[in-house]
N, C-alpha and C positions, 0 to 999 in steps of 0.2 A: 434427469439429465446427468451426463458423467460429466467430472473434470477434465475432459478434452474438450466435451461439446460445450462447455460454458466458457472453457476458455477461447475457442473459436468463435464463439459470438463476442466475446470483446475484442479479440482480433481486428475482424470485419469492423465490426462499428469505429474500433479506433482508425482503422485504413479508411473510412467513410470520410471522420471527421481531419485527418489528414488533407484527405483532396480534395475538401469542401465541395462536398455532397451528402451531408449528412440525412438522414429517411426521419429525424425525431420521433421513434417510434413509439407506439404505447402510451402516447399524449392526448388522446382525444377523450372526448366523456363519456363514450362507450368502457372505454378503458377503467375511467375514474369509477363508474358503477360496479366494474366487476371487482374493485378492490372494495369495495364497502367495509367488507364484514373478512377477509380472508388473504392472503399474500404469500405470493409462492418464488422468493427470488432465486435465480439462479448461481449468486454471488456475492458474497462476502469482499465489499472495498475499504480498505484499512487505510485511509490517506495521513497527508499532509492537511491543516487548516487552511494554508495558505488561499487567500481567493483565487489564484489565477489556477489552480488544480479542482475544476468542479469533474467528479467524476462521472456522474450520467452523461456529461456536456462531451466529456474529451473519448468517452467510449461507445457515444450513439444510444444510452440505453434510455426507455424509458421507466415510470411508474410504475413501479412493482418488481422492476428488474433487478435492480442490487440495493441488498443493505448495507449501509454506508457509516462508518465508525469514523472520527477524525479527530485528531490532536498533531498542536504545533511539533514540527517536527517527527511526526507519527510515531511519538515517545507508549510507552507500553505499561501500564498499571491494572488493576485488579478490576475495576469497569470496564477496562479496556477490554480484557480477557473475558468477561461477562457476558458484556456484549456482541466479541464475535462469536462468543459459543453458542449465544442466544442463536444467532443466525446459524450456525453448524448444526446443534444439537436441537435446537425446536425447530428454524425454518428446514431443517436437511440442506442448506447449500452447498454443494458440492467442492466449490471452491473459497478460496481466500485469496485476493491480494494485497499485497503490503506494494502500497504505492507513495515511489518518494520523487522528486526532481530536484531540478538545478535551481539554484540562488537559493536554494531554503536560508532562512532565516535562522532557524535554531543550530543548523548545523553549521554555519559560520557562526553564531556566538560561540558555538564549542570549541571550537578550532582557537577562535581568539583568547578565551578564556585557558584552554592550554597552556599557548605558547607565552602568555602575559601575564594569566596569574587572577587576573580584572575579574570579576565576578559580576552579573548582569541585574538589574534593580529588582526588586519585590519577589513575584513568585515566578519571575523567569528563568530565574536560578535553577527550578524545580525542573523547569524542562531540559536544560543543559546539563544536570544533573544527571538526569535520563539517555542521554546521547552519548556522553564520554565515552563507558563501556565501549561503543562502535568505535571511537574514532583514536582512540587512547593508544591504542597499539601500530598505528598508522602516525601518528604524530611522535611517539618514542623514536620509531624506525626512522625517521626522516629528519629528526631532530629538532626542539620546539621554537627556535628560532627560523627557521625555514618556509615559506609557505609550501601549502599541500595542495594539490591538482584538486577544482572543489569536483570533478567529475568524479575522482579518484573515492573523495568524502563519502559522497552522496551515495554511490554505489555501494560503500562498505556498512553505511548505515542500514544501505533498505536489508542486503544480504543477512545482519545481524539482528535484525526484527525478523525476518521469516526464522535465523532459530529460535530467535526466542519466544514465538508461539507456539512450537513443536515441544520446546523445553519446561515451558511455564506449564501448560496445556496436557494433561491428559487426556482428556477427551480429542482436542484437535492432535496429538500422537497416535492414538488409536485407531481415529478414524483414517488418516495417511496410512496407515500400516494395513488397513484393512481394503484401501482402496476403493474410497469411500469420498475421499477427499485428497484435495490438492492445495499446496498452502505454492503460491509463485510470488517473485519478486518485480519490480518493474519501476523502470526509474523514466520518468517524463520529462522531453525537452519542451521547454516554454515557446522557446520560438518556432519550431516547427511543427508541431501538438503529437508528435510521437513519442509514443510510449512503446519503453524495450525492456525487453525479459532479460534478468539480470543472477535471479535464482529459482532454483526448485525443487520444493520437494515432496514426492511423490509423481505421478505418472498424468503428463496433461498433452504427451506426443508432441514433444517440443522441449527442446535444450537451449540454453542462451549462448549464444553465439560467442565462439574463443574471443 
C-alpha cells in the first residue's frame, strides 16, 4: 500500500464515522485468527491519550489496521520514536499520523503555564515540558498575557510533531525522501468527529486546505 492509499482509507472511514454509518471493519473472529501469529498495518496513528480521541473508533478501522502510539498531549520521546519506527521500519507502514484535537488538556496547561509562570503537579510538568517548544513562539507573538485561539494552539502543536519526527528520525527522513512514507498532520474536532489535514510531509495526493 502507498501513502495515498492508506491515507484514503482513513479518509473514507473517518467520512463513515462522521455520518454515522460506520462498516466496523476487521472486527469479526475470522479476522481475530488471521492475526494470530502476523500483522500487517497500513498506518502508523501517533495520538493524543485523551479518551475521547480513540483512533480505530473515529477512522472506521479495524484489528490489525493501525498501530497506534499515544501520550498526553502526543508529546514526543525516545519510545516514542521507537515505537513509530517499530511500525515504519519492521511493520513497513507506509504512513504516520500525528493526531491532535481541540480541548486538549496538556496543551492548555502549556498555555497557562506560559503566560502565569504556575507550574502543573508531579510529572505533569514533564509533558508540558514537552509542548512549550510548539507553543512558545505563538505565545511570544501574541503576548503572555493575552489569551491564544486554542484552535490556533492545537494546530501549531500537531504541525511541530510532524517535524519533529522527520528531524528526530532518520530512518522516518529517509523513508519520506524516498517515497516510501508519508508523515501527515490532523487535528480532530470533538464535536463533529472530523478529523482535518493540517500538515504534510511527503506525497499522500492531498494538501491541507489554505
Amino acid at each position: 500500500m502507498t501513502p495515498s492509499e492508506a491515507w484514503a482509507r482513513l479518509r473514507a472511514g473517518n467520512a463513515r464515522f462522521v455520518q454515522d454509518t460506520p462498516e466496523h471493519p476487521d472486527q469479526d473472529a475470522v479476522r481475530r485468527r488471521e492475526l494470530r501469529t502476523v500483522q500487517h498495518p497500513h498506518t502508523v496513528i501517533f495520538g493524543c491519550s485523551d479518551s475521547r480521541v480513540a483512533a480505530e473508533i473515529i477512522f472506521d478501522q479495524g484489528l490489525g489496521d493501525v498501530f497506534v502510539v499515544r501520550t498526553a498531549g502526543h508529546v514526543v520521546d525516545t519510545t516514542v520514536l521507537g515505537s513509530i519506527e517499530y511500525g515504519t521500519e519492521v511493520l513497513h507502514t507506509p504512513l504516520v499520523v500525528v493526531l491532535g484535537h481541540d480541548s486538549c488538556g496538556a496543551v492548555a496547561a502549556t498555555a497557562h503555564t506560559l503566560a502565569t509562570g504556575e507550574q502543573p503537579p508531579g510529572f505533569v510538568r514533564a509533558v508540558v515540558d514537552k509542548v512549550i517548544p510548539s507553543v512558545a513562539e505563538l505565545t511570544s507573538r501574541h503576548g503572555l498575557t493575552h489569551p491564544i485561539d486554542p484552535d490556533v494552539l492545537r494546530t501549531e502543536h500537531v504541525k511541530h510533531t510532524v517535524a519533529l519526527l522527520r528531524g528526530y528520525s532518520a530512518a522516518i527522513a529517509t523513508a519520506i525522501d524516498a517515497g516510501r512514507l508519508a508523515v501527515v498532520g490532523v487535528v480532530y474536532d470533538l464535536e463533529d468527529g472530523s478529523a482535518r489535514l493540517v500538515a504534510v510531509d511527503g506525497e499522500i495526493g492531498e494538501q491541507p486546505a489554505a
